[in-house]
Residue frames as qw, qx, qy, qz and C-alpha x, y, z in Angstrom:
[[0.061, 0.352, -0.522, 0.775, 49.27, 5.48, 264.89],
 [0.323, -0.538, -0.778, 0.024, 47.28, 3.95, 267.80],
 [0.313, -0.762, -0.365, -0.434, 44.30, 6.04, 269.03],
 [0.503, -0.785, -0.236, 0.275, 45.70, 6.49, 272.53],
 [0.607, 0.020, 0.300, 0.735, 49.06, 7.93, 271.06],
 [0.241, 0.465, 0.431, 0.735, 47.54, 10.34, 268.86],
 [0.423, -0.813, -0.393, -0.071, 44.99, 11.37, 271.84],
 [0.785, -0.184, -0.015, 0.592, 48.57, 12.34, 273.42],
 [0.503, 0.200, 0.369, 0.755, 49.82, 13.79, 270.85],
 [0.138, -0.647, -0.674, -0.329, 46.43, 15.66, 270.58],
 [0.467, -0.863, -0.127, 0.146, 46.45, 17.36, 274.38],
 [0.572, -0.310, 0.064, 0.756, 50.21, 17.98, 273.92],
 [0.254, 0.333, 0.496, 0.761, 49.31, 20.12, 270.88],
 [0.408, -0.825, -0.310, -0.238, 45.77, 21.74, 272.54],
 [0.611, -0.580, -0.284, 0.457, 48.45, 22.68, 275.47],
 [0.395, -0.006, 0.285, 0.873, 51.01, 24.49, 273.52],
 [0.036, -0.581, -0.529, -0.618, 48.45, 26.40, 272.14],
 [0.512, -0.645, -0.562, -0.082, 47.04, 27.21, 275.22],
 [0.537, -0.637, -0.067, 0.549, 49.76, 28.59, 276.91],
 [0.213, 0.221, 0.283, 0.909, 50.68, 30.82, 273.45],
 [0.187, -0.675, -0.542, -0.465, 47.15, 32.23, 273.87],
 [0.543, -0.675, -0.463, 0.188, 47.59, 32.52, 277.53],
 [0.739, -0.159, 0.067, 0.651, 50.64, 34.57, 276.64],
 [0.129, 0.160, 0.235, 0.950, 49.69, 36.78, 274.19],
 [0.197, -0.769, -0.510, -0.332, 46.21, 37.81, 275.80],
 [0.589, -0.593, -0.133, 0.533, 48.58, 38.59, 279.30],
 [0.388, -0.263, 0.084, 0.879, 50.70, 40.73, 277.11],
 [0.091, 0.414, 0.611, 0.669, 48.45, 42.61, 275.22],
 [0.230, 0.187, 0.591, -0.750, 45.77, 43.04, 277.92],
 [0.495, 0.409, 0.744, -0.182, 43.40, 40.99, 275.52],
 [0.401, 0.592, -0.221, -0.663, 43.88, 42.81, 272.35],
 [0.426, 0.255, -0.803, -0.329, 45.22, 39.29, 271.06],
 [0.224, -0.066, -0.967, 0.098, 43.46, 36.38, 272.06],
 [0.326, 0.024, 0.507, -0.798, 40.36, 38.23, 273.22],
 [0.829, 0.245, 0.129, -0.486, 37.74, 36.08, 270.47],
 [0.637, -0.068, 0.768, 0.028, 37.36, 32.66, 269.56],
 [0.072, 0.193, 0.792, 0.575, 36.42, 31.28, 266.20],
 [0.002, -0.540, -0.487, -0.686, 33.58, 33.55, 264.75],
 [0.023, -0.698, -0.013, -0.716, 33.97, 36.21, 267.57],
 [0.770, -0.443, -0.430, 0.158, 33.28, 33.94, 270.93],
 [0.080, -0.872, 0.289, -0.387, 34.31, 36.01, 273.57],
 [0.792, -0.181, -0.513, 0.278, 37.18, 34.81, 275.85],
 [0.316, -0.834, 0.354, -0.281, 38.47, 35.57, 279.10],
 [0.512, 0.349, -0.717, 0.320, 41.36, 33.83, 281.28],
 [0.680, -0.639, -0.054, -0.357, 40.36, 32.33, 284.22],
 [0.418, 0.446, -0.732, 0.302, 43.66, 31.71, 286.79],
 [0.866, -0.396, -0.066, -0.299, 42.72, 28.66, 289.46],
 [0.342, -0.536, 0.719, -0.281, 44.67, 25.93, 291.56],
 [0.650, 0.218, -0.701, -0.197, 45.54, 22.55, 290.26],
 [0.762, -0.524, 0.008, -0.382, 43.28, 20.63, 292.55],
 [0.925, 0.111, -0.268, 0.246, 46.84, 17.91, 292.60],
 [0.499, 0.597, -0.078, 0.623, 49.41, 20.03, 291.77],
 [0.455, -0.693, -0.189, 0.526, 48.55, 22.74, 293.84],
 [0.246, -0.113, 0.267, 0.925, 50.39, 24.95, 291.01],
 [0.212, 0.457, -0.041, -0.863, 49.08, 28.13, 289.67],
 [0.445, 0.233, 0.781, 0.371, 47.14, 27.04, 286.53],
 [0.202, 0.546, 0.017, -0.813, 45.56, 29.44, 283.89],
 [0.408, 0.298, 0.862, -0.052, 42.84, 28.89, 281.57],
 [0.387, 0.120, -0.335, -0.851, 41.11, 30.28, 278.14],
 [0.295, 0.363, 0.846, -0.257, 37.58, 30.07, 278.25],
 [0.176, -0.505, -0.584, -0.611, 34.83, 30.97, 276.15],
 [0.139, -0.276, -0.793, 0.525, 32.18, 33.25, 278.22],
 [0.208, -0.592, -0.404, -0.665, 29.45, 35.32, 278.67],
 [0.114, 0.028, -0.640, 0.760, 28.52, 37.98, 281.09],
 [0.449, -0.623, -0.571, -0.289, 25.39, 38.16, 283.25],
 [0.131, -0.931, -0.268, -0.210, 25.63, 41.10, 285.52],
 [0.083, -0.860, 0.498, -0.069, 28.73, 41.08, 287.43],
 [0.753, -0.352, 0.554, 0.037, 29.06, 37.65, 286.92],
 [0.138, 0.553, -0.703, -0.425, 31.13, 35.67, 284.51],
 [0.854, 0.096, 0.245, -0.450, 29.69, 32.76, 282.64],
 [0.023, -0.451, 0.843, 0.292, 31.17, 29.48, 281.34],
 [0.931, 0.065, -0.074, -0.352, 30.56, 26.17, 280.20],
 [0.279, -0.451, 0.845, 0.073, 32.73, 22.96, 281.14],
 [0.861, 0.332, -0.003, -0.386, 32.02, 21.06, 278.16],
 [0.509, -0.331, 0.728, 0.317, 35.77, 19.55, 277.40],
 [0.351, 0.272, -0.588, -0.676, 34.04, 19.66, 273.76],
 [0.759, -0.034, -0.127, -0.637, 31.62, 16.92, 274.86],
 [0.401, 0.201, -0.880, 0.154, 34.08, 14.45, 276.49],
 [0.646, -0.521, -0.557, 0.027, 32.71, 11.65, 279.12],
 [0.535, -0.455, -0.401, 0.588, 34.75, 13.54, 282.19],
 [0.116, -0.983, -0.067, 0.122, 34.60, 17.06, 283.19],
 [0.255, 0.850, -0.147, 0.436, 37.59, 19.59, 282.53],
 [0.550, -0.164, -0.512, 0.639, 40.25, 19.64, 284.73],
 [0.105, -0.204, 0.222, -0.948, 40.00, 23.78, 285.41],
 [0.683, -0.421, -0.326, -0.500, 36.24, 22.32, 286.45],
 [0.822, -0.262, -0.454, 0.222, 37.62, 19.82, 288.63],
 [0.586, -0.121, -0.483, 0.640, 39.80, 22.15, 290.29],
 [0.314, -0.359, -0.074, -0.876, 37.21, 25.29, 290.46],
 [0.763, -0.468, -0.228, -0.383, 35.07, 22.56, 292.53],
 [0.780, -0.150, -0.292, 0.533, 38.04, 21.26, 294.80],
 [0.281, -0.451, -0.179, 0.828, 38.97, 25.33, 295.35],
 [0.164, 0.782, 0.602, -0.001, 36.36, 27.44, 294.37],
 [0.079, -0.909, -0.023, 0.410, 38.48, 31.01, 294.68],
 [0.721, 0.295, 0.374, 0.503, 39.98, 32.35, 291.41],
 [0.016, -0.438, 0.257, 0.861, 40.91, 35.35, 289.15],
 [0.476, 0.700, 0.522, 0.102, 38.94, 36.27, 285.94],
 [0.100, -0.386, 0.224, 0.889, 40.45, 38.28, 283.55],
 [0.350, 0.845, 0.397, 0.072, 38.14, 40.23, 280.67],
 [0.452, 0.829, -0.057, 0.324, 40.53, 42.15, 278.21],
 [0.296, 0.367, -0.545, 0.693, 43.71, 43.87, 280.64],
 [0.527, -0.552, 0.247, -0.597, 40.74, 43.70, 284.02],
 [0.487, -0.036, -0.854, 0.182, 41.29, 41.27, 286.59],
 [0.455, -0.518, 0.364, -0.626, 39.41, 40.64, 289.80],
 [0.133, 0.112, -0.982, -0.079, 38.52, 37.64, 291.98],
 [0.650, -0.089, -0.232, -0.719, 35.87, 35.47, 292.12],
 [0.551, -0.161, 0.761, -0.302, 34.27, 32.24, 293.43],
 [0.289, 0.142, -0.754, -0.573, 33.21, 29.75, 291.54],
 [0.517, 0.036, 0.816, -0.255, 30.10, 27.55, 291.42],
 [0.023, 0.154, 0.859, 0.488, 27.75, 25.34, 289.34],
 [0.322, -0.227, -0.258, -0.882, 24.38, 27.35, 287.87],
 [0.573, 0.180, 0.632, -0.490, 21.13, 26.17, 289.81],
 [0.420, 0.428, 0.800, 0.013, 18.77, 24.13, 287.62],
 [0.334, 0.785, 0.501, -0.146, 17.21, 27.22, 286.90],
 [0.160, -0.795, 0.322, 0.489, 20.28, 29.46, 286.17],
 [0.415, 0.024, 0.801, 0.430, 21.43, 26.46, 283.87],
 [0.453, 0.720, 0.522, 0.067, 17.72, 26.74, 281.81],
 [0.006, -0.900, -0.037, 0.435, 18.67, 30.82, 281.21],
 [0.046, -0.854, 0.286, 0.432, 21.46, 30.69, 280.53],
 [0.497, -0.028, 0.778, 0.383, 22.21, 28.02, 278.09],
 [0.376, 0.879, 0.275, 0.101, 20.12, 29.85, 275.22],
 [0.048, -0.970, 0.221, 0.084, 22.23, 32.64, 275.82],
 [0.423, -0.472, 0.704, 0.321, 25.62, 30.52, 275.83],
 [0.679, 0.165, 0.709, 0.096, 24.54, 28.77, 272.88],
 [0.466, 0.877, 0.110, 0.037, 24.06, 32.00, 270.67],
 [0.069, -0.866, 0.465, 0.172, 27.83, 32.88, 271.74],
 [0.229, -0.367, 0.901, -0.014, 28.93, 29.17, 271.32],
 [0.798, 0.036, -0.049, -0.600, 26.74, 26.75, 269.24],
 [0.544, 0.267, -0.793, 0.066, 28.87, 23.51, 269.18],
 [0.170, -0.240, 0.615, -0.732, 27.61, 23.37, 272.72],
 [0.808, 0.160, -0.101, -0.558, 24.48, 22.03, 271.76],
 [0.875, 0.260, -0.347, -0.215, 26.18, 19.30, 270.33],
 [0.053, 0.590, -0.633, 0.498, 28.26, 18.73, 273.01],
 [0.426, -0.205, 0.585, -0.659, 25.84, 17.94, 275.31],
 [0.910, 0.219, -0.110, -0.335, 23.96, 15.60, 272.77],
 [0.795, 0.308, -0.522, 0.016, 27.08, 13.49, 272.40],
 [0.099, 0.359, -0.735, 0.567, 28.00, 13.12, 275.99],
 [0.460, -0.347, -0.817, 0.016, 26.31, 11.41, 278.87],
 [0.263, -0.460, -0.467, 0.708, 27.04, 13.84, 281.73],
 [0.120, 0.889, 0.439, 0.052, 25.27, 16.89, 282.03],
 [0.606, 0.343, -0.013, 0.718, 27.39, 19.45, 281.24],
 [0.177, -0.768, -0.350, 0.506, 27.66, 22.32, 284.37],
 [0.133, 0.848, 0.144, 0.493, 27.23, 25.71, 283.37],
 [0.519, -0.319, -0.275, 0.744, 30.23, 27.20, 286.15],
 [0.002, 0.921, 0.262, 0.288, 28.99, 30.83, 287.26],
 [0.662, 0.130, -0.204, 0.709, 31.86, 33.18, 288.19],
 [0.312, -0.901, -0.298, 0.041, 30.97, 35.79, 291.54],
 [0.055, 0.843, -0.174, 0.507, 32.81, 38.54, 292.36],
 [0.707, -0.501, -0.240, 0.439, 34.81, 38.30, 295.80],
 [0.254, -0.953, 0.164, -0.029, 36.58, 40.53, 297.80],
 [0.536, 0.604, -0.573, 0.142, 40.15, 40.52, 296.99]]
């Protein structure tokens, strides 16, 4: 099977998933789908397909840091950024859900220093991250998630 095929094949498969998960964390209010492999917290972050324009919704690994929500747009250490990145930086206003809470929020990318902090701290929830970032070129943003007024 050529490589681009399978890549396909690959994202079609990562979707599906994605949208079961998205499914059963909604119904539940996060009893199902609330940890990753060996406990990783997730949350669901719903944004705006920077194209599209359509509603889009997202499992994320995170980690909180006072009232903010914390990510990482790693794509698992691909060359390009995440779409939900791409369209958090094209329209910064979202939703964050954490178990059955929602509120919104803004997005941006950590300062320099925020990044240093908090990447220790993501890395104990999320070690493959590490290696992410070794096998990629770009620098991988750390995306901090503010509160907003509805």
């Amino acid at each position: 099977m050529p490589s681009e095929l399978a890549n396909r094949i690959g994202w079609k498969l990562f979707n599906g998933f994605t949208k079961l998960h998205v499914a059963a964390y909604r119904a539940t209010g996060g009893r199902v789908g609330r940890r990753f492999i060996k406990g990783a917290p997730v949350c669901l972050v719903d944004h705006v397909g920077r194209k599209s324009g359509q509603q889009r919704t997202t499992p994320l690994i995170y980690i909180r840091d006072g009232d903010d929500v914390v990510l990482v747009a790693s794509k698992g250490g691909h060359p390009s950024h995440p779409a939900w990145w791409l369209n958090l930086e094209a329209k910064p206003e979202a939703v964050v859900q954490v178990d059955s809470e929602r509120w919104p929020v803004r997005a941006r990318e950590a300062t320099d220093a925020e990044r240093e902090r908090l990447w220790p701290r993501l890395t104990e929830v999320w070690p493959p991250y590490d290696d992410y970032q070794a096998k990629t070129e770009r620098r991988i943003p750390v995306v901090i998630l503010e509160p907003r007024s509805p």
